[in-house]
PDB file with SEQRES, HELIX, SHEET and CRYST1 records, atoms N, CA, C and O in Angstrom:
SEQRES   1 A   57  UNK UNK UNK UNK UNK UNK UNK UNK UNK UNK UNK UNK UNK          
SEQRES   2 A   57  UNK UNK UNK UNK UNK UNK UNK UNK UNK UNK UNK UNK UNK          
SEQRES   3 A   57  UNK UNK UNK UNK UNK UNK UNK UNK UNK UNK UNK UNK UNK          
SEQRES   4 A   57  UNK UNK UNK UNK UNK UNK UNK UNK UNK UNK UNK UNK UNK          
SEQRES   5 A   57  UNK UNK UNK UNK UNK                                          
HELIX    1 AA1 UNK A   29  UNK A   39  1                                  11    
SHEET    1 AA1 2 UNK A  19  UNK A  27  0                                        
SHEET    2 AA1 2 UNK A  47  UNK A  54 -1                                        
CRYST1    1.000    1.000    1.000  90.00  90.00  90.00 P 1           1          
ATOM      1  N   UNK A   1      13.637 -29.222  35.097  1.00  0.00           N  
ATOM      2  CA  UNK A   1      14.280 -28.102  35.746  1.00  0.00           C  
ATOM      3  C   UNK A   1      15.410 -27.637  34.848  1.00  0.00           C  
ATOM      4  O   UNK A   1      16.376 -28.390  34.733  1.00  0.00           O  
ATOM      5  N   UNK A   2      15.400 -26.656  34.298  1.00  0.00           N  
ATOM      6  CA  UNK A   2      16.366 -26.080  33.973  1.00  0.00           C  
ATOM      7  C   UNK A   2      17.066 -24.441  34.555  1.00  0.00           C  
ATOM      8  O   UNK A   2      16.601 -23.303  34.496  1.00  0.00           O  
ATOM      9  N   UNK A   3      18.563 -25.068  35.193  1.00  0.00           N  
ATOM     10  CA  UNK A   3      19.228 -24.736  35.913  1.00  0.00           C  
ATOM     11  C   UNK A   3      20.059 -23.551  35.081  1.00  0.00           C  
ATOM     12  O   UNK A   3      20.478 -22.689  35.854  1.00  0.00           O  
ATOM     13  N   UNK A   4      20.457 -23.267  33.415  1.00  0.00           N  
ATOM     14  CA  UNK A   4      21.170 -22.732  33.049  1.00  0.00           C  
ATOM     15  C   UNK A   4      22.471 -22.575  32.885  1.00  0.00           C  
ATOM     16  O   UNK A   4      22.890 -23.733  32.915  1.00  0.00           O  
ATOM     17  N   UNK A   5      23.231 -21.983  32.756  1.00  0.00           N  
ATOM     18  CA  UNK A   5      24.675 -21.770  33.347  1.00  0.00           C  
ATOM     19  C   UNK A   5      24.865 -21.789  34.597  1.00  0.00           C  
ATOM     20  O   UNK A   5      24.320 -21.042  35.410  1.00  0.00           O  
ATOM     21  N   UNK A   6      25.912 -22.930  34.901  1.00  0.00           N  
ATOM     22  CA  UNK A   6      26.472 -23.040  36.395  1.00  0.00           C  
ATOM     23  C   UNK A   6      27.690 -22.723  36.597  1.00  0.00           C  
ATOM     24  O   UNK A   6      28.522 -23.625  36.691  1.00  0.00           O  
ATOM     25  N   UNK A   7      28.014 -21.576  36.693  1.00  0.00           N  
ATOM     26  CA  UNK A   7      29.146 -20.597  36.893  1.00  0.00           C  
ATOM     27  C   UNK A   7      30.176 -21.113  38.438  1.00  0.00           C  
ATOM     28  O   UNK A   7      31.391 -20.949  38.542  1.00  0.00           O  
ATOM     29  N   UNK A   8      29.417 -21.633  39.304  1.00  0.00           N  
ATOM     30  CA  UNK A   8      29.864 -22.051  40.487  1.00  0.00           C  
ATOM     31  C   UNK A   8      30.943 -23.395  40.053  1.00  0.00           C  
ATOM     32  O   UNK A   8      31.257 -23.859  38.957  1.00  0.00           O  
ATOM     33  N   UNK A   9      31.300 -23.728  41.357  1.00  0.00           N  
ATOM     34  CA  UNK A   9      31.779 -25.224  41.228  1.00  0.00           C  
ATOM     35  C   UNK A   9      30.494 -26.112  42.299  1.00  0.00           C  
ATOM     36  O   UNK A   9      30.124 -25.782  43.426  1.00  0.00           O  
ATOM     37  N   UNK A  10      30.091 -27.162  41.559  1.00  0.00           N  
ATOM     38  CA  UNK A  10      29.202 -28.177  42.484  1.00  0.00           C  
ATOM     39  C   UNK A  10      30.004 -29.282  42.928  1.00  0.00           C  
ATOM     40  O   UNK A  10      30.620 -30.117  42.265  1.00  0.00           O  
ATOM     41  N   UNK A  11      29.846 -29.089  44.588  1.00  0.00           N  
ATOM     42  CA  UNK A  11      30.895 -30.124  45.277  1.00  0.00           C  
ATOM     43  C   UNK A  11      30.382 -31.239  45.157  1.00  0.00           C  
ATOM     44  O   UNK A  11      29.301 -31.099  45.731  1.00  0.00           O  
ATOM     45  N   UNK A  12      30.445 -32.417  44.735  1.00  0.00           N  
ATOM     46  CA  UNK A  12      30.113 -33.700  45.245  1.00  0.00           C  
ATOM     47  C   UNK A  12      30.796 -35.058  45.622  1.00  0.00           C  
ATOM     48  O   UNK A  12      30.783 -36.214  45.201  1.00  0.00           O  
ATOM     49  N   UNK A  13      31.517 -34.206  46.819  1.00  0.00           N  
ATOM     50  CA  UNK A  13      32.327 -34.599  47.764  1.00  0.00           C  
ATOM     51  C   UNK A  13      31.355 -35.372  48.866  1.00  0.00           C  
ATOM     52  O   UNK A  13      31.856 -36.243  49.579  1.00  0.00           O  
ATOM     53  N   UNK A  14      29.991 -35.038  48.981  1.00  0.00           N  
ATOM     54  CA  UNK A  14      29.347 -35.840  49.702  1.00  0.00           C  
ATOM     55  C   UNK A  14      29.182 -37.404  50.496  1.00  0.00           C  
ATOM     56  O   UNK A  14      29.082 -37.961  51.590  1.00  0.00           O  
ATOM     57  N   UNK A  15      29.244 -37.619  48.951  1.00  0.00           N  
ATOM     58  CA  UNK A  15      29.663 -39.269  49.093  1.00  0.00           C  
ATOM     59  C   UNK A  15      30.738 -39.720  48.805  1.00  0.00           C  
ATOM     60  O   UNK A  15      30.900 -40.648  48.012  1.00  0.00           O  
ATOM     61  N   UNK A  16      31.932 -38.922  49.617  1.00  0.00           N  
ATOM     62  CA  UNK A  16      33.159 -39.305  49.408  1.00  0.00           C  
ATOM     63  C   UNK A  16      34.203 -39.912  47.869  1.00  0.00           C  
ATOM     64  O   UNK A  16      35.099 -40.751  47.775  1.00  0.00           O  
ATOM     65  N   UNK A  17      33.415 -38.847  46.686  1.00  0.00           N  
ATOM     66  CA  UNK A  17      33.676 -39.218  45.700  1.00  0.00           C  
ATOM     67  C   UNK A  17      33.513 -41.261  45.209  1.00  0.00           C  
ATOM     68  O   UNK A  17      34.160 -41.865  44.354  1.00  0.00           O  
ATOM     69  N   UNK A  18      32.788 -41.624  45.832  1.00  0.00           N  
ATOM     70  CA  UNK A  18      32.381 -42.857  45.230  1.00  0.00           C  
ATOM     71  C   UNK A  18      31.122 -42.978  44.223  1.00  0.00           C  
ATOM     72  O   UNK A  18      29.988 -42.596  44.510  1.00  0.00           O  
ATOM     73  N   UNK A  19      31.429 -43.457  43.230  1.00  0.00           N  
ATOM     74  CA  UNK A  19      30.044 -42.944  42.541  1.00  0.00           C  
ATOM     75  C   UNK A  19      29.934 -44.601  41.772  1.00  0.00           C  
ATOM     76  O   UNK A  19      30.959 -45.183  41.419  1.00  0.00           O  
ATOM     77  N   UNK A  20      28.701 -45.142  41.615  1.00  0.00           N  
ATOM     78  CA  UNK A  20      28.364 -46.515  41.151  1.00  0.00           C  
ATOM     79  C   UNK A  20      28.512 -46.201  39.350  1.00  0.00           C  
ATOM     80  O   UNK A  20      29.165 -46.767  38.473  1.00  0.00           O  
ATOM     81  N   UNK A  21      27.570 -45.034  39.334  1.00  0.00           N  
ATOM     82  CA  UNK A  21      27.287 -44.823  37.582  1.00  0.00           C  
ATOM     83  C   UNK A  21      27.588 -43.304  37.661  1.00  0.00           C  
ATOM     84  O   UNK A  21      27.552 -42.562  38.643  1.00  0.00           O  
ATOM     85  N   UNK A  22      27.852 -43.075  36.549  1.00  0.00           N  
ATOM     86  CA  UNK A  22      27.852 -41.893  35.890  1.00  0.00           C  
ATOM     87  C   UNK A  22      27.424 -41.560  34.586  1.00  0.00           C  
ATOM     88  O   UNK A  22      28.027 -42.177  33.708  1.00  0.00           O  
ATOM     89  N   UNK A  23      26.267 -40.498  34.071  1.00  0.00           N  
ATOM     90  CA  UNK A  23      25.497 -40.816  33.013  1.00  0.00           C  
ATOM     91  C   UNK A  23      25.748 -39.408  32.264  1.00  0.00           C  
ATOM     92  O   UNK A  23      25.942 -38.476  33.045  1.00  0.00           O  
ATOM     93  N   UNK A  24      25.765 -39.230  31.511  1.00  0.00           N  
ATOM     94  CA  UNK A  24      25.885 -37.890  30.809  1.00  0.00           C  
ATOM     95  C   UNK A  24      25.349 -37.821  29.685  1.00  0.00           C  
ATOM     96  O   UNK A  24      25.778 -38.627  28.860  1.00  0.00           O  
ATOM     97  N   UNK A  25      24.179 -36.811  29.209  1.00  0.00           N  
ATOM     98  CA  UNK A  25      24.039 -36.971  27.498  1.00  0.00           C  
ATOM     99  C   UNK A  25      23.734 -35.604  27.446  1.00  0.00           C  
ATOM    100  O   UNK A  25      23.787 -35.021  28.529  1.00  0.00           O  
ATOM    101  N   UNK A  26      23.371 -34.826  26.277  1.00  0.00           N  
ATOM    102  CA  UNK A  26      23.726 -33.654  25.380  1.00  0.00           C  
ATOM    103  C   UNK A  26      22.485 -33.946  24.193  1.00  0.00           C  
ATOM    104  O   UNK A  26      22.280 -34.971  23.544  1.00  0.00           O  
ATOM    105  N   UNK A  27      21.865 -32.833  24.184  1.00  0.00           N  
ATOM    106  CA  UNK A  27      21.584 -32.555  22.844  1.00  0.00           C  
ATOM    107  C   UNK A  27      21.804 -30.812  22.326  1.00  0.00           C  
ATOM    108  O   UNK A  27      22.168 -29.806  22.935  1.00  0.00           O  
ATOM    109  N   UNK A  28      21.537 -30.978  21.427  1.00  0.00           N  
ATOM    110  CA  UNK A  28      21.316 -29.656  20.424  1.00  0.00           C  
ATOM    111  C   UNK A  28      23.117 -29.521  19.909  1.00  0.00           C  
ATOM    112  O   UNK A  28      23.558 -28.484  19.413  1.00  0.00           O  
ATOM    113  N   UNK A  29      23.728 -30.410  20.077  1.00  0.00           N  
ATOM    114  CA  UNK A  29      24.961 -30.217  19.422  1.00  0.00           C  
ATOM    115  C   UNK A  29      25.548 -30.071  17.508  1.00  0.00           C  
ATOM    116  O   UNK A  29      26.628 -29.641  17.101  1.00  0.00           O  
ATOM    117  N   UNK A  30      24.590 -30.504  16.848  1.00  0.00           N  
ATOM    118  CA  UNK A  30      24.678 -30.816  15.784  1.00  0.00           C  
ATOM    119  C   UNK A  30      24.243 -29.131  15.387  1.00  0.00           C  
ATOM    120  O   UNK A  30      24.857 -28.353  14.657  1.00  0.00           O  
ATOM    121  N   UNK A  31      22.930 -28.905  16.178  1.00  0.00           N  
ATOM    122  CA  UNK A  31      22.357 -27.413  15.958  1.00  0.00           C  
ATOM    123  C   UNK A  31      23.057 -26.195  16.345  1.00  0.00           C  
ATOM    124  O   UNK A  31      23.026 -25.056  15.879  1.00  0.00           O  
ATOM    125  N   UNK A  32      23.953 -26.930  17.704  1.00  0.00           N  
ATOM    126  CA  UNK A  32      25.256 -25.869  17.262  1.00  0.00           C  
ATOM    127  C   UNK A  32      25.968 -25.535  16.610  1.00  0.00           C  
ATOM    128  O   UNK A  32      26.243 -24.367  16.334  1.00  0.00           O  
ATOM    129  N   UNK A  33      26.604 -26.862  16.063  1.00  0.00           N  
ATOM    130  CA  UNK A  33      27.537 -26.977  15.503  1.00  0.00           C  
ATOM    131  C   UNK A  33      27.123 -26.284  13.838  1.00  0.00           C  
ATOM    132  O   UNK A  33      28.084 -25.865  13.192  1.00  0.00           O  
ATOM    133  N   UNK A  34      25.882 -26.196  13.273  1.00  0.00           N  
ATOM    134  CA  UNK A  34      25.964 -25.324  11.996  1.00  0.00           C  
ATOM    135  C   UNK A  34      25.654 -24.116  12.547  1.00  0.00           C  
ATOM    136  O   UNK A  34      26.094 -23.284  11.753  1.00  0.00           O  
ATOM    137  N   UNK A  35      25.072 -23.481  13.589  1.00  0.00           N  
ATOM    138  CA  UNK A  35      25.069 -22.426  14.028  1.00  0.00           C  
ATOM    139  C   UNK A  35      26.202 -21.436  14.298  1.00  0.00           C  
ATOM    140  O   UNK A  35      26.414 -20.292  13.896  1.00  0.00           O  
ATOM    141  N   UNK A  36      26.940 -22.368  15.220  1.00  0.00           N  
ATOM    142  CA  UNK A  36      28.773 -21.308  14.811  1.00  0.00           C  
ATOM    143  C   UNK A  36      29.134 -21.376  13.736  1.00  0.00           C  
ATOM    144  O   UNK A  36      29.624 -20.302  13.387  1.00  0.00           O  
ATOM    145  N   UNK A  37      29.160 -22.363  12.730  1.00  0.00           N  
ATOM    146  CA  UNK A  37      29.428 -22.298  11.552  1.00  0.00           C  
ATOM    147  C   UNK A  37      29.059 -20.516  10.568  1.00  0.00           C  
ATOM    148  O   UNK A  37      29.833 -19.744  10.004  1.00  0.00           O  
ATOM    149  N   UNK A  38      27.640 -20.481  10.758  1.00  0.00           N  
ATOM    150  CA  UNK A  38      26.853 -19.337  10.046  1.00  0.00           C  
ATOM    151  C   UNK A  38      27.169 -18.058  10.600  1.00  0.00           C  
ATOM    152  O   UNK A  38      27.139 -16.966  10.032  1.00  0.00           O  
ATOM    153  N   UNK A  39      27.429 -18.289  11.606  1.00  0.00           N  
ATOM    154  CA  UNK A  39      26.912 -17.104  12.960  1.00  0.00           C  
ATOM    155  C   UNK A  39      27.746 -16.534  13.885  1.00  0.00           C  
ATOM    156  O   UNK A  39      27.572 -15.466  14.473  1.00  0.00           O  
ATOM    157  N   UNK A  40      28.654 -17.295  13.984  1.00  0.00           N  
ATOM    158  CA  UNK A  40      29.971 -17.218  15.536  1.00  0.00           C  
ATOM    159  C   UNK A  40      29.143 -18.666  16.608  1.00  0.00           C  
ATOM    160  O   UNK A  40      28.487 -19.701  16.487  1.00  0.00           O  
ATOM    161  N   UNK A  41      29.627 -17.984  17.384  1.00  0.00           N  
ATOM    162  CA  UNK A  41      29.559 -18.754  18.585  1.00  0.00           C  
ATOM    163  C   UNK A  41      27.860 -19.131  19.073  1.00  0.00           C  
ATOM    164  O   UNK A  41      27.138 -18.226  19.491  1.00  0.00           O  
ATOM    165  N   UNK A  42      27.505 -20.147  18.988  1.00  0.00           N  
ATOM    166  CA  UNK A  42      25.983 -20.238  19.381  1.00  0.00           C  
ATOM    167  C   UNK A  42      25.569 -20.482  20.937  1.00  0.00           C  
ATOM    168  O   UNK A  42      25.942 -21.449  21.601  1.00  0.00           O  
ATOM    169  N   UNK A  43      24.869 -19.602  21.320  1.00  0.00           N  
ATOM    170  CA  UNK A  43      24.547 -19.822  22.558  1.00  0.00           C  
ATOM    171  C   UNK A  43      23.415 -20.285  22.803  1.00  0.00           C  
ATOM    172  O   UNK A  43      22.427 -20.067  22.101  1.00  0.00           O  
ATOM    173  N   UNK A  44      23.436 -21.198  24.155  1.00  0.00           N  
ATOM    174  CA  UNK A  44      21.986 -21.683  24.493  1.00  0.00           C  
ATOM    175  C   UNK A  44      21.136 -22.538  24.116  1.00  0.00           C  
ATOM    176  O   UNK A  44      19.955 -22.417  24.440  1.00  0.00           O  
ATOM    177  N   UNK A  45      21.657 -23.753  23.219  1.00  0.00           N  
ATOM    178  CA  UNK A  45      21.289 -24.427  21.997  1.00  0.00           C  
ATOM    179  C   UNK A  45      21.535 -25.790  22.376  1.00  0.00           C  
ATOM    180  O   UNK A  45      20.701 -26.606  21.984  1.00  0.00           O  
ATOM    181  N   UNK A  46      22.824 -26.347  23.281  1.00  0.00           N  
ATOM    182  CA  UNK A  46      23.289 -27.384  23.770  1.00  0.00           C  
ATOM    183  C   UNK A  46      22.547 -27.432  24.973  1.00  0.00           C  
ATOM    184  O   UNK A  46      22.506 -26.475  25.747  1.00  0.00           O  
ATOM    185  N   UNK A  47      21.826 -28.743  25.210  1.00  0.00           N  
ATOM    186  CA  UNK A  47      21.513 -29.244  26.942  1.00  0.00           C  
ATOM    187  C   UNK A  47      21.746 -30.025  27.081  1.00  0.00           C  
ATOM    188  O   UNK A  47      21.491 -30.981  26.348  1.00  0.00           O  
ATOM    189  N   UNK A  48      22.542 -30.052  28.400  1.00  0.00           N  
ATOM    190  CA  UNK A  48      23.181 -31.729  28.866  1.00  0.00           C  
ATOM    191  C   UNK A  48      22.468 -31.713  30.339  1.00  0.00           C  
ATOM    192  O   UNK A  48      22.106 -30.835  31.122  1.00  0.00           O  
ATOM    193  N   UNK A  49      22.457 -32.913  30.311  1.00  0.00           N  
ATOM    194  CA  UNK A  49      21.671 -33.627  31.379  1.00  0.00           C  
ATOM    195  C   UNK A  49      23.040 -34.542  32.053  1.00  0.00           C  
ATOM    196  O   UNK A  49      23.557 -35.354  31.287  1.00  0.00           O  
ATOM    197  N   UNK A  50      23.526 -34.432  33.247  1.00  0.00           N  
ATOM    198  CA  UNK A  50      24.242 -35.076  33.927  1.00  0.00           C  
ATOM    199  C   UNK A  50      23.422 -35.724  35.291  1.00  0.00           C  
ATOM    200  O   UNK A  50      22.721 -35.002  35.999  1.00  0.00           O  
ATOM    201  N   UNK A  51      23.566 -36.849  35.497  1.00  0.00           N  
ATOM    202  CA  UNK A  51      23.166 -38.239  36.315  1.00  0.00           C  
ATOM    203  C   UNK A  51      24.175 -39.178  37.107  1.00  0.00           C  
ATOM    204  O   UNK A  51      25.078 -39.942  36.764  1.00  0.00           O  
ATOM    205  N   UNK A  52      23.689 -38.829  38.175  1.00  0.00           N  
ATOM    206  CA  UNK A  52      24.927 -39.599  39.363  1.00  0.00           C  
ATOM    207  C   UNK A  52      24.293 -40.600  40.244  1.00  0.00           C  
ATOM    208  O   UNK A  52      23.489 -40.220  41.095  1.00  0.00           O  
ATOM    209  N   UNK A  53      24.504 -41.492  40.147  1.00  0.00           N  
ATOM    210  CA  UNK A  53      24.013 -42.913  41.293  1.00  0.00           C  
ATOM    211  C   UNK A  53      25.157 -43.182  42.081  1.00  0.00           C  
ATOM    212  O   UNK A  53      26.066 -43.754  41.479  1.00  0.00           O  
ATOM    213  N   UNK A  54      25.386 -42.857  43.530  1.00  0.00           N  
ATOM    214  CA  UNK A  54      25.855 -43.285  44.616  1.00  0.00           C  
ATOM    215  C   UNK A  54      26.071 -44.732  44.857  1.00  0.00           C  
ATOM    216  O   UNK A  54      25.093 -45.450  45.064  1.00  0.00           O  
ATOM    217  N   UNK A  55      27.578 -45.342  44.844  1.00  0.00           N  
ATOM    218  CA  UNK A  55      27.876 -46.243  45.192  1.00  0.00           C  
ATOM    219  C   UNK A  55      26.982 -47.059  46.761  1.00  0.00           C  
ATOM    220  O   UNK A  55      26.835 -46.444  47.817  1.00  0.00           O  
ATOM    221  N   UNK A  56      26.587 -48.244  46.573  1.00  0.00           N  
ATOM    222  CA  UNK A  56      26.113 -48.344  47.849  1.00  0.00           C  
ATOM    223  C   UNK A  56      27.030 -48.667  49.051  1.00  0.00           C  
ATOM    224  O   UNK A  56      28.077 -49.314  49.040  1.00  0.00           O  
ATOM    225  N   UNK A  57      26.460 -48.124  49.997  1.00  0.00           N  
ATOM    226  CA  UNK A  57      27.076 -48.413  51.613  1.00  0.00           C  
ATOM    227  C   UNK A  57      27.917 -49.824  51.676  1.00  0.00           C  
ATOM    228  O   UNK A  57      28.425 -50.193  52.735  1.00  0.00           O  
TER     229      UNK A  57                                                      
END                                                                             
């Protein structure tokens, strides 16, 4: 699924801000990074994948 730009704020207040894990990774950064170099500002090139596991009950 790709969601795009998330311009909003996502609450995840749900679970009372307790969270067990928190996972985060990124690619296409390197491909940005010579892209602004050449070009300006590169868009659309970075995807991060963010991952949340709920503390248990």
């Amino acid at each position: 699924m790709n969601l795009g730009r998330a311009d909003g704020v996502i609450d995840l207040s749900g679970s009372a801000g307790l969270w067990r894990r928190v996972r985060v990774s990124c690619t296409g950064r390197g491909k940005a990074e010579r892209l602004s170099e050449e070009t300006g500002t590169a868009e659309g090139v970075e995807k991060y994948l963010i991952q949340f596991w709920p503390k248990a009950s």
